[in-house]
C-alpha positions as CSV (number, residue, x, y, z in Angstrom):
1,X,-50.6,-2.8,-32.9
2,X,-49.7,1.0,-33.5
3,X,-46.5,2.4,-33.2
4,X,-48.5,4.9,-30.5
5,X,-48.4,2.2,-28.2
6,X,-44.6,1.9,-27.7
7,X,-44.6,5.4,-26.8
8,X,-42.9,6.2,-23.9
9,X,-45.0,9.0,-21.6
10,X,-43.4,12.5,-21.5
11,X,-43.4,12.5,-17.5
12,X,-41.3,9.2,-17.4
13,X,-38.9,10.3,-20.5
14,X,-38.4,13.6,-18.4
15,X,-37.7,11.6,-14.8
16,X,-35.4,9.4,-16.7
17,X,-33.4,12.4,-18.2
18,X,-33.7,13.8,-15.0
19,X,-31.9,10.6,-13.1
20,X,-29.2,10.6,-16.1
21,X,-28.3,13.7,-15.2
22,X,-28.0,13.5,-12.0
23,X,-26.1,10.2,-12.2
24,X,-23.8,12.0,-15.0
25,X,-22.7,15.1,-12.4
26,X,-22.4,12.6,-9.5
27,X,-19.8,10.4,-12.1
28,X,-17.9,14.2,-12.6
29,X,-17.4,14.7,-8.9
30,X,-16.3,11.4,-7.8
31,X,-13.9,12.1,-11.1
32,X,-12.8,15.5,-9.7
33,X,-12.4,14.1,-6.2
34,X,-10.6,10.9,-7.0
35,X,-8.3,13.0,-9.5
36,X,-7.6,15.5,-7.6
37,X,-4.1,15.3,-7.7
38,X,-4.4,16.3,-11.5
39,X,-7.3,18.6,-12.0
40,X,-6.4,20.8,-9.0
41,X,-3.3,22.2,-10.9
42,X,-5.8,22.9,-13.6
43,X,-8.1,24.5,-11.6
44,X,-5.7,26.8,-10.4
45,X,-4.1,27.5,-13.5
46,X,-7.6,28.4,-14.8
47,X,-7.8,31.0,-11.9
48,X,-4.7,32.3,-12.5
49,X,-5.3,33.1,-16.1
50,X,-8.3,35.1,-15.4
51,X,-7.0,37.4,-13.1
52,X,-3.4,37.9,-15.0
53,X,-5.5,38.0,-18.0
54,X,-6.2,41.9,-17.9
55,X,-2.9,42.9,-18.1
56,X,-2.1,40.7,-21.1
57,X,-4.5,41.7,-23.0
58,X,-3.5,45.2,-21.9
59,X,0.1,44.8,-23.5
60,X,-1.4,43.1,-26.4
61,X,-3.0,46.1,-27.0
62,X,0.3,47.9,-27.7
63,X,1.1,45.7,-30.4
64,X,3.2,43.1,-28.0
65,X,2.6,39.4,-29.1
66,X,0.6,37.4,-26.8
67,X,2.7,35.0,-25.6
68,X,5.8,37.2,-25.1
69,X,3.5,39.1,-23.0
70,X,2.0,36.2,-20.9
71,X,5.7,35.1,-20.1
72,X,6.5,38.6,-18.8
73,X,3.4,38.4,-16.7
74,X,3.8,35.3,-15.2
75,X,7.6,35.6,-14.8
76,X,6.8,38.8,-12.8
77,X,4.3,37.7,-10.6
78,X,6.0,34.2,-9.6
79,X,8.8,36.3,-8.9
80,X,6.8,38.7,-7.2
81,X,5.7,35.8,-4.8
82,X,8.7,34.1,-4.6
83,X,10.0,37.5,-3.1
84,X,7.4,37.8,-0.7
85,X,8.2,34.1,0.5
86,X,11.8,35.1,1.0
87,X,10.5,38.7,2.8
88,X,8.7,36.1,5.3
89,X,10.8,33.3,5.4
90,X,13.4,34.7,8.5
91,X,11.0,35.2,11.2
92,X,9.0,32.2,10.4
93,X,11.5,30.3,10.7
94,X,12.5,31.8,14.2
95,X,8.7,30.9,15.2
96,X,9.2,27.3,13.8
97,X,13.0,27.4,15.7
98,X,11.0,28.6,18.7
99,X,8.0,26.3,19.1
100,X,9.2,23.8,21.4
101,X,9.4,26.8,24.1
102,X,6.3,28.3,22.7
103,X,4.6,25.2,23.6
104,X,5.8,24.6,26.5
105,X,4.9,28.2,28.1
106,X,1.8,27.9,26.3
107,X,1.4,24.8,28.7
108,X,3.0,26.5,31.8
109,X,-0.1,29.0,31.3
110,X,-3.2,27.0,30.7
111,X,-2.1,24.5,33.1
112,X,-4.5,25.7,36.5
113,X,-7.2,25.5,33.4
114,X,-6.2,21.9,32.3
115,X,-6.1,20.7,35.8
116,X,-9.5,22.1,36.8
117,X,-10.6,20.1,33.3
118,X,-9.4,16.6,34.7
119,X,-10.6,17.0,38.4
120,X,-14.0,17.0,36.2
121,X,-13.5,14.6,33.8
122,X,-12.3,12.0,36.6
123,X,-15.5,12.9,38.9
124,X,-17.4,12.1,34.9
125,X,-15.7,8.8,34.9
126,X,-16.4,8.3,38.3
127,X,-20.1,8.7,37.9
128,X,-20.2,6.6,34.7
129,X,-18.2,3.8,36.0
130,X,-20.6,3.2,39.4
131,X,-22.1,-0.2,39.1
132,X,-20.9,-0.6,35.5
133,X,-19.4,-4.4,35.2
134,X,-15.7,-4.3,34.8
135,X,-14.1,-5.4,31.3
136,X,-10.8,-6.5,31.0
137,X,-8.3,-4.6,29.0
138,X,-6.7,-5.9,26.0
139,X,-3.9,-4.4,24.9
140,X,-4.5,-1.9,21.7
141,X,-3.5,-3.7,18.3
142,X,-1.5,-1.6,16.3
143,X,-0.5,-2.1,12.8
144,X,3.0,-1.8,11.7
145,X,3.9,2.5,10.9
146,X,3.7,3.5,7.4
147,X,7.1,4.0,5.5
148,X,7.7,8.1,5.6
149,X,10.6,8.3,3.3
150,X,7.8,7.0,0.9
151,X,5.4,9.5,1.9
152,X,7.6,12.2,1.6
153,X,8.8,11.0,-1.7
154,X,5.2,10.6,-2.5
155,X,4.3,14.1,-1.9
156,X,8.0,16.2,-2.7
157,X,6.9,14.2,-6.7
158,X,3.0,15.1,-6.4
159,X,4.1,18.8,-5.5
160,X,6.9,19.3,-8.3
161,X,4.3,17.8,-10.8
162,X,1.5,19.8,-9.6
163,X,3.7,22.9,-9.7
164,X,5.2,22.1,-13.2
165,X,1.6,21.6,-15.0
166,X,0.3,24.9,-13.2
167,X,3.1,26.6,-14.8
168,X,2.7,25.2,-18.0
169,X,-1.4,25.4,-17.9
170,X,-0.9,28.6,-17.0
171,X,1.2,30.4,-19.9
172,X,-0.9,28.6,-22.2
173,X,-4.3,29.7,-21.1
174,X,-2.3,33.3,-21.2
175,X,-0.7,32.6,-24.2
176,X,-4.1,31.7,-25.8
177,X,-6.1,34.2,-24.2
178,X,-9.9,33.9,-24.0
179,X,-10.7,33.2,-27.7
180,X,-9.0,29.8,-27.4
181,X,-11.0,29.3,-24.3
182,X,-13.9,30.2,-25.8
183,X,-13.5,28.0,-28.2
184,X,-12.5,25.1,-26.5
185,X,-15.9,25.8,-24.1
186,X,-17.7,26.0,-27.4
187,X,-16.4,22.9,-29.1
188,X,-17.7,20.7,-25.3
189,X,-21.0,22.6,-25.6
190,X,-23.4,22.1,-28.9
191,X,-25.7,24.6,-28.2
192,X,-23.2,27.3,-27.3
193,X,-21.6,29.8,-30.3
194,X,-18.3,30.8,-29.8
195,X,-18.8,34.6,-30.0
196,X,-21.9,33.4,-27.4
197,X,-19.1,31.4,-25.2
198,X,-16.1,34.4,-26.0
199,X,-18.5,37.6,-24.4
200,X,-19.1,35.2,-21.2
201,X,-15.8,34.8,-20.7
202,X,-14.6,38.3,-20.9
203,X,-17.4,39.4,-18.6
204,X,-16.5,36.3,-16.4
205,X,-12.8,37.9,-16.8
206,X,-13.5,41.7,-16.3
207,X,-15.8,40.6,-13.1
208,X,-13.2,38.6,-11.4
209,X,-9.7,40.4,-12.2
210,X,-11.6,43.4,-10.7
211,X,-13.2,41.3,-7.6
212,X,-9.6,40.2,-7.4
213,X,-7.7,43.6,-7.6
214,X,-10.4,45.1,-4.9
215,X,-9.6,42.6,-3.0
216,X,-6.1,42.6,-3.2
217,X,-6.1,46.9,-2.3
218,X,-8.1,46.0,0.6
219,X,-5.9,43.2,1.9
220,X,-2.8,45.2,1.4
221,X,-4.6,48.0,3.7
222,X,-5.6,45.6,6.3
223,X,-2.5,44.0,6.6
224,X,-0.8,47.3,6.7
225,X,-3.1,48.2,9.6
226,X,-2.7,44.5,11.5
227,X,1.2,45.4,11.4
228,X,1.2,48.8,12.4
229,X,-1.5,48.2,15.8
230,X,1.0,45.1,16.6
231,X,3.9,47.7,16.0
232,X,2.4,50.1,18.5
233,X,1.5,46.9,21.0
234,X,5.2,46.0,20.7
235,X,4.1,42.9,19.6
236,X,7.0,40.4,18.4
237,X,7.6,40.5,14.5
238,X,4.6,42.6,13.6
239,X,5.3,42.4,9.6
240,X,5.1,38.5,9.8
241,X,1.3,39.1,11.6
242,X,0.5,41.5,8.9
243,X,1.0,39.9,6.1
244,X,-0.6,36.9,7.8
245,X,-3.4,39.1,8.1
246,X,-3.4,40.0,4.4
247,X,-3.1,36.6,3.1
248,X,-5.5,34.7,5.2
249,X,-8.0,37.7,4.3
250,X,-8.1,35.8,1.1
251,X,-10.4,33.4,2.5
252,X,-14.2,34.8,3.9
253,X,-14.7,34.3,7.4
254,X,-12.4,31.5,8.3
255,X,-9.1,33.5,7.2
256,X,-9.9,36.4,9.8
257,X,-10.5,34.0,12.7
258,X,-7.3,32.1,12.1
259,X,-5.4,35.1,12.5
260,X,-6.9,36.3,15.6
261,X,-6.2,33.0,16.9
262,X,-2.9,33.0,16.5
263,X,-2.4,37.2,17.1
264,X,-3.8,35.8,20.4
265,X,-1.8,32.8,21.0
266,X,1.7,35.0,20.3
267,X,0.3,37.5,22.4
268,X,-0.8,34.8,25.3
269,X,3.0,33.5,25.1
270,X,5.2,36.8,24.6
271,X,2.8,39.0,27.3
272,X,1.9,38.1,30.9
273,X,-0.6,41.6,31.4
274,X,-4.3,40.1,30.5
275,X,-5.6,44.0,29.5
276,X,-2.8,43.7,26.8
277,X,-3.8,40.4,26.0
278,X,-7.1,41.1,25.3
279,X,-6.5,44.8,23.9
280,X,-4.4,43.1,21.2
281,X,-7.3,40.5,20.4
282,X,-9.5,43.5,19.7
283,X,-7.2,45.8,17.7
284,X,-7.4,43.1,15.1
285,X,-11.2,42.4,15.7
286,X,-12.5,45.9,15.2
287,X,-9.9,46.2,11.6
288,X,-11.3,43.0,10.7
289,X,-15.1,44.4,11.6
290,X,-14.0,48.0,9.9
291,X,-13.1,46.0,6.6
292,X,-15.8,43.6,6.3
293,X,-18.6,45.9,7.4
294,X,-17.2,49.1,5.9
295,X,-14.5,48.9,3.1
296,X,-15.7,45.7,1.6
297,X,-19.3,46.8,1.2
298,X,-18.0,50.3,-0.4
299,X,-15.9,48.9,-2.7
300,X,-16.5,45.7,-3.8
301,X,-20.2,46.5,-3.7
302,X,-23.7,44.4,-4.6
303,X,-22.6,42.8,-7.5
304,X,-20.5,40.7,-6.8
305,X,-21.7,40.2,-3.0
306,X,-22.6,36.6,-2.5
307,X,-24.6,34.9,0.3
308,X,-22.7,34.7,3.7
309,X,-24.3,30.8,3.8
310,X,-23.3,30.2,0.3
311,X,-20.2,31.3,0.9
312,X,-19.9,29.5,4.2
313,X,-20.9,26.1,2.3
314,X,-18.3,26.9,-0.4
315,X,-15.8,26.6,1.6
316,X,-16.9,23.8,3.8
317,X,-17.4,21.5,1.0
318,X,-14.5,22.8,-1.0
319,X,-12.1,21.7,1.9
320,X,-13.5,18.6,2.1
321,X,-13.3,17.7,-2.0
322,X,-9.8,19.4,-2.4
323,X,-8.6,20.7,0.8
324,X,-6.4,24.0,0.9
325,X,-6.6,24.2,-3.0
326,X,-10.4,24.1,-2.5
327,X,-10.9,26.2,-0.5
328,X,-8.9,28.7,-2.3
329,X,-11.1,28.0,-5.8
330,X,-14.5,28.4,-3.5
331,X,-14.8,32.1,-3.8
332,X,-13.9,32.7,-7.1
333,X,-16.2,30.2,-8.8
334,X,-18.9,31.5,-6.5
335,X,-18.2,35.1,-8.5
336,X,-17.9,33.5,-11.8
337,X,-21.1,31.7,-11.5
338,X,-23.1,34.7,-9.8
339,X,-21.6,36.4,-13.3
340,X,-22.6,33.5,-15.4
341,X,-26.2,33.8,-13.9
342,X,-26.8,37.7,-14.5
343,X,-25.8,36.7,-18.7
344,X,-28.0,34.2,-18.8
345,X,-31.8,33.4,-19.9
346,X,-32.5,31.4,-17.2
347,X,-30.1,32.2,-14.5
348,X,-32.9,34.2,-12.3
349,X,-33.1,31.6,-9.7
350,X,-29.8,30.6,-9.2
351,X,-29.4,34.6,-9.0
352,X,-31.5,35.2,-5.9
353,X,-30.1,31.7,-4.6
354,X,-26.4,33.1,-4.6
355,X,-27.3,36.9,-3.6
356,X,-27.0,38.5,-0.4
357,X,-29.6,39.2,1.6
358,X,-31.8,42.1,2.4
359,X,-30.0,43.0,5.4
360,X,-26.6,42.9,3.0
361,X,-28.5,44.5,0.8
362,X,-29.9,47.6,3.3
363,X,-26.5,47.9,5.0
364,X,-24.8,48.7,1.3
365,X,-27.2,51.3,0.3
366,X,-26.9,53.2,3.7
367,X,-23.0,52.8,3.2
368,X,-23.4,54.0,-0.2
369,X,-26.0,57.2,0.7
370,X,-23.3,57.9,3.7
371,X,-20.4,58.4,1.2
372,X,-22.4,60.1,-1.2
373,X,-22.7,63.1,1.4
374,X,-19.3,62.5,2.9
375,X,-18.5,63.5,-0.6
376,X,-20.8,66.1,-1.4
């Protein structure tokens, strides 16, 4: 019998390879979710050393070692953070003081709604329950309360740890800058050369420190702006809203509707006039309108504009796999893969998958044509 006949047919080889792979990255994320407790660190260690990145490299420029540099960065910006924690800390803590009274006049004014609710939900159960047979009741079953001092030793440990390995991740990567990523990528992938693996990364780097810094500018503003309309609404601790603002802008869509949830639930409980209710409401919906419709599209621009749906899904699945830390990481990977794609071969279709539409696409260029007389 010939050796031809043992072959195995190309299609078959190719499914098989095919289901391997699949199986393979389905074995990673069950990994990545199970483990979450240690790779989320990493991840955002990984994040934090591209965006602190450009002004490492900057100081290494003038001749300052690498590591004494990444030490002076990070010691700056943790400090810078911890700062702004401090700046914030007093009137959160009189909204934390505070919420047993918030609630309860929060309750005091939706009760006429809540009661209007019930007179509806016992005619429902009224309706449902006409000629249904009666079933006894048996009392609920519960199990005995899980141990919190465990809990909370549980989680004060997983937080230090997490915190400590950031840290530490996070000098290193800086320390090393990208050619020991790039070589560390290289030495996982056979096909990839490290110069190859060493461009990427800077372009990966230059692409999201500058996503990042836009960003950052246009948060500052927008946060600037929230404070200043809840200043002139007389609205209670209007700093405290506007950095809220600023922060929460971080995250696409969902940040911007958590604050004007809670602009309007402080507003609910510290006014009783419903025009100034609802006239701080939109304040913050037309800044939020003027800064993803407007400033956003001018500044950050096309190329780094991803899909609202992609984007969306990002953040859906990201704070289902690793919660706040996920959804946090969502954007930015989104950016480094849309980068990733234009440098390669064969990134065109994941290209047009993670693009912005045409109506994205219109609305920039008229943007763009608008400021281009504005300026002229």
């Amino acid at each position: 019998m010939s050796a031809d006949t043992y072959n195995v047919p190309e299609g078959r080889s190719t499914r098989g390879e095919t289901t391997l792979k699949a199986l393979a990255w389905g074995a990673f994320g069950l990994l990545l979710y199970e483990a979450h407790v240690a790779f989320v660190p990493i991840a955002l260690a990984l994040l934090f050393a591209l965006i602190l990145s450009s002004p490492v490299e900057a100081l290494h420029r003038w001749h300052i070692p690498r590591s004494a540099s990444a030490l002076l960065i990070l010691i700056t910006t943790l400090a810078l953070i911890g700062g702004a924690i401090e700046l914030l800390s007093t009137p959160a803590q009189h909204w934390f003081a505070s919420a047993p009274q918030t609630l309860q006049t929060i309750k005091q004014r939706i009760t006429p709604v809540a009661r209007f609710m019930h007179h509806l939900d016992e005619l429902r159960g009224s309706a449902d329950s006409l000629g249904a047979p009666r079933i006894p009741s048996r009392p609920a079953v519960t199990g005995p309360a899980p141990a919190d001092p465990d809990v909370l030793i549980d989680a004060t440990r997983d937080a230090l740890v997490g915190s400590v390995t950031f840290v530490i991740v996070t000098l290193f990567l800086l320390a090393g800058g990208p050619p020991m990523m790039a070589r560390m990528t290289a030495a996982f992938v056979d096909h990839l050369h490290a110069g190859h693996v060493l461009d990427l990364i800077e372009k990966v780097r230059a692409e999201v420190g500058k996503f990042y810094l836009t960003t950052t500018l246009i948060n500052l503003g927008l946060g600037c702006a929230t404070a200043g309309v809840m200043l002139a609404w007389d609205m209670p601790n209007p700093y405290l809203w506007g950095a809220m603002a600023a922060l929460l802008n971080y995250i696409p869509y969902v940040g911007s509707g958590t604050t004007l949830l809670v602009i309007s639930v402080v507003a609910v409980v510290s006014f009783t006039g419903l025009g100034r209710i609802l006239g701080i409401a939109g304040s913050y919906v037309l800044l939020a309108t003027i800064e993803g419709q407007i400033v956003q599209p001018l500044l950050v621009g096309r190329r780094l504009a991803v899909n609202p749906l992609v984007v969306f899904l990002a953040l859906w699945f990201g704070g289902m796999f690793w919660g706040i830390p996920g959804i946090l990481l969502s954007t930015p990977v989104l950016v480094a893969i849309k980068v990733i794609a234009e440098h390669s071969e064969h990134g065109g279709a994941l290209l047009k998958f993670l693009g912005p539409n045409q109506g994205v696409i219109e609305r920039e260029k008229k943007l763009r044509e608008f400021a281009r007389r504005a300026t002229d």
